[in-house]
C-alpha positions as CSV (number, residue, x, y, z in Angstrom):
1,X,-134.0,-69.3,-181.7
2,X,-132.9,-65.9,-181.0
3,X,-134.4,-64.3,-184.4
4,X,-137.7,-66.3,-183.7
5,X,-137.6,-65.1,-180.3
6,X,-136.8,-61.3,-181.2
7,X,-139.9,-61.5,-183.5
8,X,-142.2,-62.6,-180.6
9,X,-141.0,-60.3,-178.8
10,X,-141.5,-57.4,-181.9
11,X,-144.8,-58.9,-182.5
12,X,-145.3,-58.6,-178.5
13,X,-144.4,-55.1,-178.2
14,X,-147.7,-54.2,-180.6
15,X,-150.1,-56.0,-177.9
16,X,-148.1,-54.2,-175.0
17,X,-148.4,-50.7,-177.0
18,X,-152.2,-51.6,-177.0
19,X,-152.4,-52.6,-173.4
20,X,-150.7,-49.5,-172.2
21,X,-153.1,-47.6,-174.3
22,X,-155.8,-49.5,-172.7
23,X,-154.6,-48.3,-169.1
24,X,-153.5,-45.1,-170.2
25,X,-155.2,-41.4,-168.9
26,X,-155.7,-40.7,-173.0
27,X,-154.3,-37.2,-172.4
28,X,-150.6,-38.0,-173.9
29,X,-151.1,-41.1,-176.6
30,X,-148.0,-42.9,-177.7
31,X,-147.1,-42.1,-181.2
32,X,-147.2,-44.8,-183.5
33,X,-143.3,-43.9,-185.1
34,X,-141.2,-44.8,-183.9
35,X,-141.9,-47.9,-182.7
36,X,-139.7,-48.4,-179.6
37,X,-142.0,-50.3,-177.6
38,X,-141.9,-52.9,-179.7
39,X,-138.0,-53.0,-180.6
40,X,-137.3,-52.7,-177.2
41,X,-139.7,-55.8,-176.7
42,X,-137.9,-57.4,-179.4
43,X,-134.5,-56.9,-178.1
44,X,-135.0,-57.8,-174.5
45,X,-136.8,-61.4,-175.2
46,X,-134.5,-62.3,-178.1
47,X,-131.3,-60.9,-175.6
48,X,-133.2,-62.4,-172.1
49,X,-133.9,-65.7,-174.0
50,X,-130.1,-65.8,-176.1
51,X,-128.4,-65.7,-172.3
52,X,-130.3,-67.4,-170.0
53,X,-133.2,-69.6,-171.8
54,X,-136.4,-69.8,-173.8
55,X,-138.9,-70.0,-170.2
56,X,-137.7,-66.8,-169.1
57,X,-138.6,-65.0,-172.4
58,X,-142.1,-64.8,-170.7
59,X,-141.0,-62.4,-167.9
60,X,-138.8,-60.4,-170.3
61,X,-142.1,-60.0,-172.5
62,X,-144.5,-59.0,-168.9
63,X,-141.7,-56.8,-168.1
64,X,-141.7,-54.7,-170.7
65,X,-145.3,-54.5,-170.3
66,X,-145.3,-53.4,-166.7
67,X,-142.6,-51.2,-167.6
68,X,-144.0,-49.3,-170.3
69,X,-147.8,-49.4,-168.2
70,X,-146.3,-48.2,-165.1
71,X,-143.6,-45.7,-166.8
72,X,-146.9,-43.9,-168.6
73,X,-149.8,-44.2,-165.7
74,X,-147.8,-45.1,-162.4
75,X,-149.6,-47.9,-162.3
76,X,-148.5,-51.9,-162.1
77,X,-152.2,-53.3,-162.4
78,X,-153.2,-56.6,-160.6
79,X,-154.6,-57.6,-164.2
80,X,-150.9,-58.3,-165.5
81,X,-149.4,-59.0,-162.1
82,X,-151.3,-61.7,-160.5
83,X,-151.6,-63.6,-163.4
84,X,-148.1,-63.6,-164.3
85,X,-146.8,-65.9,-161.2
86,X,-148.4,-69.0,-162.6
87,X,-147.1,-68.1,-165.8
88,X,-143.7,-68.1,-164.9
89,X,-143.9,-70.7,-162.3
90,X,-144.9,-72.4,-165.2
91,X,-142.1,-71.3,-167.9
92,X,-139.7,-72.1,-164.9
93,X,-140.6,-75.8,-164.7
94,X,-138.5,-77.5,-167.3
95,X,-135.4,-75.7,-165.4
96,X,-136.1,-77.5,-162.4
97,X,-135.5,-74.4,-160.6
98,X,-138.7,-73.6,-159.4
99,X,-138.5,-74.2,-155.9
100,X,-135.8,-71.5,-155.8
101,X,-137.6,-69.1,-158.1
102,X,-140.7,-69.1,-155.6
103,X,-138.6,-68.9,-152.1
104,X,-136.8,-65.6,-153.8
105,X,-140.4,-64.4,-155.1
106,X,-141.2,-64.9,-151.9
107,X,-138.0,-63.6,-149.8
108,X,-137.8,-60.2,-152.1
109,X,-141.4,-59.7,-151.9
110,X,-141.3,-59.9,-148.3
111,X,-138.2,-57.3,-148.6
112,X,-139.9,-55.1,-150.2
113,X,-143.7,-55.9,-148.1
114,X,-141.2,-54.6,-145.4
115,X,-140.2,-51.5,-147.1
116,X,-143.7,-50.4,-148.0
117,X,-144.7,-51.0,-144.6
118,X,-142.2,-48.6,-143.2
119,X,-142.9,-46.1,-145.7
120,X,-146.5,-46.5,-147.7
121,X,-146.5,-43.4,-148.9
122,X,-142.5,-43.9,-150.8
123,X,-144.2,-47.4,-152.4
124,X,-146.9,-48.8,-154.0
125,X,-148.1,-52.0,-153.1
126,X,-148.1,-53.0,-157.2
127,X,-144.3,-52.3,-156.8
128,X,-144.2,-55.3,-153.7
129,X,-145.9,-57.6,-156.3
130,X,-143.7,-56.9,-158.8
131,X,-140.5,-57.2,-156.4
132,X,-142.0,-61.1,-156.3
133,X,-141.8,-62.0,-160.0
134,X,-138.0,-60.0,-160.0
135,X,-137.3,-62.8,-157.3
136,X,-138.7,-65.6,-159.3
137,X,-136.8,-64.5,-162.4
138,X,-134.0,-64.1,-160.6
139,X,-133.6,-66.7,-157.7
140,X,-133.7,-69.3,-160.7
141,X,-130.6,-68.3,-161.6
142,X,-129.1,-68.6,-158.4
143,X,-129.3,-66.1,-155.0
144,X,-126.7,-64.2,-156.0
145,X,-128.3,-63.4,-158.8
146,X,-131.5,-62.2,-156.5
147,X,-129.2,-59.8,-154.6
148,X,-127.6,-58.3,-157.7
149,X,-131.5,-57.5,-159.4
150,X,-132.8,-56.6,-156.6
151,X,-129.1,-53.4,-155.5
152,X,-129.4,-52.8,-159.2
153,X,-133.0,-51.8,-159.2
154,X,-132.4,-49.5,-156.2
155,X,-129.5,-48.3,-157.8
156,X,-131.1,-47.1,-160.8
157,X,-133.8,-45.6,-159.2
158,X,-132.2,-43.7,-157.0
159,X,-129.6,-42.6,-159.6
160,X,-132.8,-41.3,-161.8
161,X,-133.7,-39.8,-158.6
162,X,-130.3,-38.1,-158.3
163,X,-130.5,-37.0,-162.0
164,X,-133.7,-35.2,-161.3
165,X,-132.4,-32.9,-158.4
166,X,-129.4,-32.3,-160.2
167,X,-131.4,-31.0,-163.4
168,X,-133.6,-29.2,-161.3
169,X,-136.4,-31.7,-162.6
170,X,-137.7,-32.4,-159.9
171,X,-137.3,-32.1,-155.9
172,X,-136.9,-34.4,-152.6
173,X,-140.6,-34.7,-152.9
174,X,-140.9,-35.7,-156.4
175,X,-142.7,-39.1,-157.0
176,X,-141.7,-41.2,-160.0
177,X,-142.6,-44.8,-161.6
178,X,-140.0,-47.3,-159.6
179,X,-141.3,-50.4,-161.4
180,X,-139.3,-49.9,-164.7
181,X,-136.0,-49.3,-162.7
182,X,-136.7,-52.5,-160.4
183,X,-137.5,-54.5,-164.2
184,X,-134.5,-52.7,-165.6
185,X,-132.0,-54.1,-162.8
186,X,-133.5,-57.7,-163.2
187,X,-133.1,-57.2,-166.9
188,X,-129.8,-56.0,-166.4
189,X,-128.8,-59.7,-164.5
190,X,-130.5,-61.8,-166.5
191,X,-128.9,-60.3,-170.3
192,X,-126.1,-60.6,-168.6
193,X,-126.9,-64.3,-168.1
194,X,-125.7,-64.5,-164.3
């Protein structure tokens, strides 16, 4: 399962490379070689599916494809968002854990509606959407679980933030992609199969 899984994923990664392509400015083109997106793709849903199942493969595969948008435009478009709740609510049937994964989509997307409210400009709205699907992901596996992904996105954001000042990089003021450290934290719980 993993192998077959780590192929989707590869074969994946080219349709995400397009999609970001699609949404990208066209002023800085990903180079074909080498091909990370898609052996990142590959190792994420064959590693996301090995530890904690085959339905969450789904959200390790729109991840990396919000990631990788949002990393190159800034971007989390309601085209891959919105459409992706169903899916996972979905995937997350056969676990019988869906009425937890949609009260922690809805409790971390509240969180972060909160966050965005106090502070507009330090959020987009796309990141409040995603912050739901990190709790649906996430809240299946337990609350806990939701807690840890949602600190560890923080954590990693504001360490890349940290990084930044400290190689002169950027300043207070600098703005940066949050999405792919908010995806990277959930990632982070659910390889680790909380």
């Amino acid at each position: 399962m993993v192998a077959l899984m780590a192929l989707l994923g590869l074969l994946c990664g080219r349709a995400i490379r397009a999609l970001a392509d699609a949404y990208d400015d066209g002023v800085t083109p990903v180079p074909p070689w080498p091909p990370a997106i898609e052996v990142v793709c590959a190792a994420v849903t064959a590693l996301v599916a090995w530890r904690v199942g085959l339905p969450y493969a789904c959200f390790a595969v729109i991840g990396v494809a919000l990631a990788v948008v949002d990393w190159r435009t800034s971007l989390l478009p309601d085209a891959i968002t919105l459409p992706a709740y169903p899916i996972m609510a979905l995937a997350l049937v056969p676990t019988g854990e869906l009425p937890a994964a949609l009260a922690g989509g809805a409790a971390l997307a509240v969180v972060y509606g909160l966050l965005w409210f106090a502070r507009p400009y330090a959020m987009g709205l796309g990141d409040v959407k995603l912050a739901g699907l990190i709790g649906m992901a996430s809240a299946a596996l337990g609350w806990q679980a939701l807690v840890v992904a949602a600190f560890a996105g923080q954590l990693l954001g504001a360490l890349y933030a940290v990084a930044l000042l400290v190689t002169k990089r950027g300043t207070r003021h600098t703005e940066f992609p949050f999405g792919p450290f908010m995806l990277l934290g959930a990632f982070s719980v659910l390889c680790l199969g909380w």
